[in-house]
C-alpha positions as CSV (number, residue, x, y, z in Angstrom):
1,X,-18.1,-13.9,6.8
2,X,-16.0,-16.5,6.2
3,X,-13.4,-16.6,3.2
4,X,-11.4,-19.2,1.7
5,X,-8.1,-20.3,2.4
6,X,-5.1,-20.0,0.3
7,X,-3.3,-22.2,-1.3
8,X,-0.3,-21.6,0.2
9,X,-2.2,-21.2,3.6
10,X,-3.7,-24.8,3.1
11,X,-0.1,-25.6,2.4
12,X,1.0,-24.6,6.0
13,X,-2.3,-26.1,7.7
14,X,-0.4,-29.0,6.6
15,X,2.7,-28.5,7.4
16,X,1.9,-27.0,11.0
17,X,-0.4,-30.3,11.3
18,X,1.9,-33.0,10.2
19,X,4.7,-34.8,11.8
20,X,7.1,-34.7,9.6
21,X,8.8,-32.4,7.5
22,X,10.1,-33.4,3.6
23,X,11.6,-31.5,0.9
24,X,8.2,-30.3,-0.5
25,X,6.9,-28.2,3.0
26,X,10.8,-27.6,3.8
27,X,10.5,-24.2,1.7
28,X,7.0,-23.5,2.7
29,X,8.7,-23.2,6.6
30,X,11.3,-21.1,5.8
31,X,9.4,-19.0,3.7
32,X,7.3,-18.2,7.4
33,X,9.6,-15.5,9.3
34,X,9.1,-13.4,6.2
35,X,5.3,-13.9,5.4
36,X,5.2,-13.2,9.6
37,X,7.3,-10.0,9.0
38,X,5.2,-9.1,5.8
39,X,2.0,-9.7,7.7
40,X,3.5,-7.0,10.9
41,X,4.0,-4.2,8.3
42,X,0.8,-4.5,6.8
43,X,-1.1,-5.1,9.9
44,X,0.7,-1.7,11.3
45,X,0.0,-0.1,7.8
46,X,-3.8,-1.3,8.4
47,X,-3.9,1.1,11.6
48,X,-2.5,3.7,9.8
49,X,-4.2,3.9,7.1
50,X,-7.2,4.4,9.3
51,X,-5.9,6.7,11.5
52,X,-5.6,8.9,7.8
53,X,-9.3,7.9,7.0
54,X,-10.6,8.7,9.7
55,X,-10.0,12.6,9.1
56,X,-8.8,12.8,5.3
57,X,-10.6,15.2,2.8
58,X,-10.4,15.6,-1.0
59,X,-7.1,17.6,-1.5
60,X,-6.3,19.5,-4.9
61,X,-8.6,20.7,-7.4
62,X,-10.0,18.0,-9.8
63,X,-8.8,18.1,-13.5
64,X,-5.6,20.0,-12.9
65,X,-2.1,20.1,-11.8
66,X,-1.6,20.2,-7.9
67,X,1.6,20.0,-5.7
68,X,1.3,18.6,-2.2
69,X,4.0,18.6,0.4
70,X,3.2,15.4,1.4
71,X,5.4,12.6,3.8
72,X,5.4,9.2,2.2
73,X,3.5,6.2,4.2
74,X,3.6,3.0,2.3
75,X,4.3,1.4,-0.9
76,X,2.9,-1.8,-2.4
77,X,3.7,-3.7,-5.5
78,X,0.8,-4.3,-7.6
79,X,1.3,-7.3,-9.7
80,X,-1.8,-7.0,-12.1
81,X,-0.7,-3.7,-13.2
82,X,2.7,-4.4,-12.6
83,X,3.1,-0.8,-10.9
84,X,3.5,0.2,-7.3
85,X,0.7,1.7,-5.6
86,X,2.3,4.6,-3.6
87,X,0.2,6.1,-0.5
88,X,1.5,9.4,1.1
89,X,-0.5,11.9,4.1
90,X,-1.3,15.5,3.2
91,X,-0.3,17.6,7.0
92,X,-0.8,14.5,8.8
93,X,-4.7,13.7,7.7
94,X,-5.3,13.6,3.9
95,X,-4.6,10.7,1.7
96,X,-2.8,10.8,-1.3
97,X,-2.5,8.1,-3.6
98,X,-0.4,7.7,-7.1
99,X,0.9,4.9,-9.2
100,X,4.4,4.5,-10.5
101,X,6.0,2.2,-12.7
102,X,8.6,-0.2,-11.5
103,X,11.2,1.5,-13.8
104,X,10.8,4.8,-12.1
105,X,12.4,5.9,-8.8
106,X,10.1,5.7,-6.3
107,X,10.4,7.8,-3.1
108,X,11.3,6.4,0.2
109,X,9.0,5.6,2.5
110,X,8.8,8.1,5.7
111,X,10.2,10.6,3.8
112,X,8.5,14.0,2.9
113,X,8.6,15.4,-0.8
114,X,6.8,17.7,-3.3
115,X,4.8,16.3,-5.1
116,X,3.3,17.6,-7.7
117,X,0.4,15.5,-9.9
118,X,-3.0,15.9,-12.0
119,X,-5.7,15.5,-9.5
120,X,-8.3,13.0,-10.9
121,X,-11.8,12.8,-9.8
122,X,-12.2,12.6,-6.5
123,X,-13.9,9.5,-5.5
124,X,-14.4,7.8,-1.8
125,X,-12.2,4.5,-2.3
126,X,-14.9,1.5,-2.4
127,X,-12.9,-0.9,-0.2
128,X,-12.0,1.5,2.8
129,X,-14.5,4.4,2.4
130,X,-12.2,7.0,3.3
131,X,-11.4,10.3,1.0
132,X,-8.1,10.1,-0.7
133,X,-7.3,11.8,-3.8
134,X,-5.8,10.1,-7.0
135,X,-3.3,11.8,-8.9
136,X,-0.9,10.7,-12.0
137,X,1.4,12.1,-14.2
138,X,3.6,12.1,-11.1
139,X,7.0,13.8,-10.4
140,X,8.1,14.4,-7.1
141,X,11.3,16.3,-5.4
142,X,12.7,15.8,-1.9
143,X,11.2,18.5,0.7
């Protein structure tokens, strides 16, 4: 399957396409390095994140409070509920996922903590299929 491009994708067809360069497709190319770079660490996050899949389980019990000693893997800014969607491993295999506002501290990626949450129903995630567990009310203390 086939999807659709971009706008801004359609916007560098044409500027990769055209011969010349004006003020309009001038930002679109230097805007490239960093959409390259962006595109690296989500391609490498990608692997990972299957490495995890491929042998996460449910951690913590559902409906209560849990603390993992977990190391941090990746972060991502979600813009439609303006929170960042933080993704850590549980001994190297188990995925842990929690949301945190942008006001709030957020832990630094590669970095283990304690981290301590309500465990929400376990669920397989619809997109990737693997196990991960969902928790919120969030605090976390460097391990």
């Amino acid at each position: 399957l086939e999807r659709k491009l971009t706008d801004f994708e359609r916007k560098v067809l044409g500027l990769v396409t055209s011969e010349s360069v004006d003020k309009t497709t001038l930002g679109i190319a230097a805007s490239l390095p960093n959409v390259y770079l962006n595109k690296i660490v989500a391609d490498e996050w990608a692997d990972r994140e299957r490495e995890l899949g491929a042998t996460s389980e449910f951690v913590g019990r559902e409906g209560t409070r849990s603390t993992f000693v977990a190391k941090v893997e990746f972060d991502k800014f979600i813009p439609k509920t303006e929170s960042y969607l933080v993704t850590a491993s549980v001994d190297n295999k188990h995925i842990l996922k929690f949301f945190l506002p942008p006001t709030q501290s957020r832990p630094t990626v590669g970095q283990k903590y304690t981290i301590a949450g309500y465990v929400k129903p376990h669920a397989v995630n619809k997109h990737t299929g693997f196990k991960e567990t969902m928790i919120n009310r969030v605090k976390f203390d460097r391990s």
